[in-house]
C-alpha positions as CSV (number, residue, x, y, z in Angstrom):
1,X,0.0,0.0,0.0
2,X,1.2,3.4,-1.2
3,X,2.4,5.8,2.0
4,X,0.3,8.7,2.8
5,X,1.4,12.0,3.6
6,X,0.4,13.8,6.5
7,X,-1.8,16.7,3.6
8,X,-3.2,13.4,2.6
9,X,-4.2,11.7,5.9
10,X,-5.9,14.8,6.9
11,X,-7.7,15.4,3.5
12,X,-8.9,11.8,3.6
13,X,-10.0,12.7,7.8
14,X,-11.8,15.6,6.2
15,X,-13.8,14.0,3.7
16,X,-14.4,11.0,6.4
17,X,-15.5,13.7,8.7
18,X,-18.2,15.4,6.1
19,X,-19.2,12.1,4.5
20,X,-22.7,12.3,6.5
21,X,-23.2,15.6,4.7
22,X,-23.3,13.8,1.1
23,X,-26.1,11.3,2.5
24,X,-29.8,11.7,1.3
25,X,-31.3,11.2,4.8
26,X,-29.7,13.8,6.2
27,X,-30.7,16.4,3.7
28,X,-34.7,14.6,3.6
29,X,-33.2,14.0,-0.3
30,X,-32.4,17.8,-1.0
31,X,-31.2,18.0,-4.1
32,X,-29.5,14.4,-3.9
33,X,-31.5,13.7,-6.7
34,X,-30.6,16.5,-8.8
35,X,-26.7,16.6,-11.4
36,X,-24.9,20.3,-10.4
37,X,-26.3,21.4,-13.8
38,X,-29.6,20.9,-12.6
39,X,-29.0,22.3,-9.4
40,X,-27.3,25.5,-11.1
41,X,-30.2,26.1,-13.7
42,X,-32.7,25.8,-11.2
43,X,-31.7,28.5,-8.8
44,X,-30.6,31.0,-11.5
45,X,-34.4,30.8,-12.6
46,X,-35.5,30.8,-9.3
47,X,-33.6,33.9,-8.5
48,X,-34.2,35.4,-12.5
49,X,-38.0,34.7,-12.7
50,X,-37.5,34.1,-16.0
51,X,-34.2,33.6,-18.5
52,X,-33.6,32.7,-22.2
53,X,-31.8,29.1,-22.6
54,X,-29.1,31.1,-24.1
55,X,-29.1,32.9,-20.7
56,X,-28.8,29.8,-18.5
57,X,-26.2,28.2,-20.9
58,X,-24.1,31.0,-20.7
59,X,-24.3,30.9,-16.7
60,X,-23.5,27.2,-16.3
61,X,-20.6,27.7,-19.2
62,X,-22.3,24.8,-21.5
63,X,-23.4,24.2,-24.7
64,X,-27.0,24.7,-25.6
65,X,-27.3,21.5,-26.5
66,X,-26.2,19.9,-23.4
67,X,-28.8,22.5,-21.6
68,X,-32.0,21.3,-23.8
69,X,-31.2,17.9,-21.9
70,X,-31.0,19.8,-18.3
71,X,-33.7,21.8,-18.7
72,X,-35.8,18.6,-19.9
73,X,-35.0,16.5,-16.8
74,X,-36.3,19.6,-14.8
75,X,-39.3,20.3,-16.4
76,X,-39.9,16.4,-16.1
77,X,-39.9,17.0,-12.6
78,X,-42.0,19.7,-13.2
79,X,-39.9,22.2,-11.9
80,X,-39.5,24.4,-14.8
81,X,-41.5,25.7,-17.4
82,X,-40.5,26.0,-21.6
83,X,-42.1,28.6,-23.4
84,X,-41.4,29.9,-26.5
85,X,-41.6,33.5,-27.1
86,X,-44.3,34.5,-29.0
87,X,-42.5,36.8,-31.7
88,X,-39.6,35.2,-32.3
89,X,-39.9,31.6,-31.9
90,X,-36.3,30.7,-32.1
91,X,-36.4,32.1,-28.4
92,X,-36.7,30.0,-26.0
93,X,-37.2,31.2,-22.1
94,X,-37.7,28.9,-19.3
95,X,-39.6,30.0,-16.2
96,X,-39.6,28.3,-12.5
97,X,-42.8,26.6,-11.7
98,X,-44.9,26.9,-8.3
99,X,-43.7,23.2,-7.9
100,X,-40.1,24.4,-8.5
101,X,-40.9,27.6,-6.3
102,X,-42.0,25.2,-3.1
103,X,-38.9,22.9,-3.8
104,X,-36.5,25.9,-3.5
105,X,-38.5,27.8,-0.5
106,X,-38.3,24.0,1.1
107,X,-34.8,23.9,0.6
108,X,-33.9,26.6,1.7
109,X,-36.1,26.5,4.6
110,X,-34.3,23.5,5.5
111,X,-30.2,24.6,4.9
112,X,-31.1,28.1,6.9
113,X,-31.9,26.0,9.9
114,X,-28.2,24.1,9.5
115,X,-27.1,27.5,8.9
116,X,-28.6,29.2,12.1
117,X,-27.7,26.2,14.4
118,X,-24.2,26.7,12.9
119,X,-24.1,30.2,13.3
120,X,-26.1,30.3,17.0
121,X,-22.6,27.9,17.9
122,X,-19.7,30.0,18.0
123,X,-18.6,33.4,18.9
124,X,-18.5,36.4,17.2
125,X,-14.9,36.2,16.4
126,X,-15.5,32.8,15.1
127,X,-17.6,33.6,12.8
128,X,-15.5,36.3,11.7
129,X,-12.7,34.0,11.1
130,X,-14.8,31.9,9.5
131,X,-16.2,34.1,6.9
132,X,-12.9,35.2,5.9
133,X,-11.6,31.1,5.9
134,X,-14.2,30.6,3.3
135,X,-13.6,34.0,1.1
136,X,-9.8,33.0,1.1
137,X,-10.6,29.4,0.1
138,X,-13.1,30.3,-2.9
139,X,-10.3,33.1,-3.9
140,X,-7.7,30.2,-4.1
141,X,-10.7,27.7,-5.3
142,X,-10.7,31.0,-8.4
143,X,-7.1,30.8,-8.9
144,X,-5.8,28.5,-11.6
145,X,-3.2,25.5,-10.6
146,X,0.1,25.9,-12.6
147,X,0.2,22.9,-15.1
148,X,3.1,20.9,-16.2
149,X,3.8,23.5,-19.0
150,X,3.5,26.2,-17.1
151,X,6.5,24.4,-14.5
152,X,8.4,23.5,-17.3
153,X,8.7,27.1,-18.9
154,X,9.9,28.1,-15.3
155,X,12.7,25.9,-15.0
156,X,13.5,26.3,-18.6
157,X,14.2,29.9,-18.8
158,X,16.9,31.8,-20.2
159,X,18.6,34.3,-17.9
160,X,20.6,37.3,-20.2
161,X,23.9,37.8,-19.0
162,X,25.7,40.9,-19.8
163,X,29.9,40.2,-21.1
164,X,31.6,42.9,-20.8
């Protein structure tokens, strides 16, 4: 068996430690049923109203044609509504449905309690630390990794030096 580090013994106690937050029951099946497309497309209807499938592609940074297949799973479910727009029918815009609108309230209902049990818990520096914990890992999470390439140009550079 390969040896692990002491990064990777802690990232594996992490992910051990969080596993129960990954498991339907403890959600009551929030979203466990859902892909992160269909999760994404939902809420940025929820919180638009209404947006063009070119709107919600664009959003989720995929091709329309892998939308059509979202958005048809949600309405399915009977989530979301497709309309097209009555003057120019290429147009396309999907609105959220009162189901959709009860699932999301629900949901939401239900991660605000985690949240205010959570933030009830600890102290006010606490959760000062914590906010600026999270902003610092979504600012690294933003930052892109240094590929091979990129490490090979580094080590591979020429340094000018001046002969006099």
């Amino acid at each position: 068996m390969k040896e692990i580090s002491a990064v990777e013994e802690y990232i594996f106690e992490f992910i051990d430690k969080i596993r129960s937050l990954f498991v339907p029951e403890q959600w009551n099946n929030i979203f466990m049923d859902y892909s992160k497309n269909e999760i994404f497309a939902l809420i940025f209807v929820y919180r638009k109203g209404t947006a063009t499938m070119s709107q919600i592609a664009e959003y989720l940074s995929i091709p329309l044609n892998t939308l059509t297949g979202v958005i048809g799973r949600l309405e399915k479910r009977g989530v979301l509504k497709r309309q097209r727009d009555t003057i120019d029918k290429r147009v396309v815009t999907v609105s959220i449905s009162p189901t959709g609108i009860e699932f999301i309230t629900n949901s939401l209902n239900i991660i605000s309690q985690y949240y205010n049990m959570l933030w009830d818990s600890i102290s006010k520096e606490e959760k000062k630390l914590l906010l600026k914990l999270i902003d610092n890992f979504i600012n690294l999470i933003n930052q892109e990794l240094p590929t091979k390439a990129d490490i090979g140009n580094q080590k591979a550079r020429v340094r000018k030096i001046t002969i006099e």
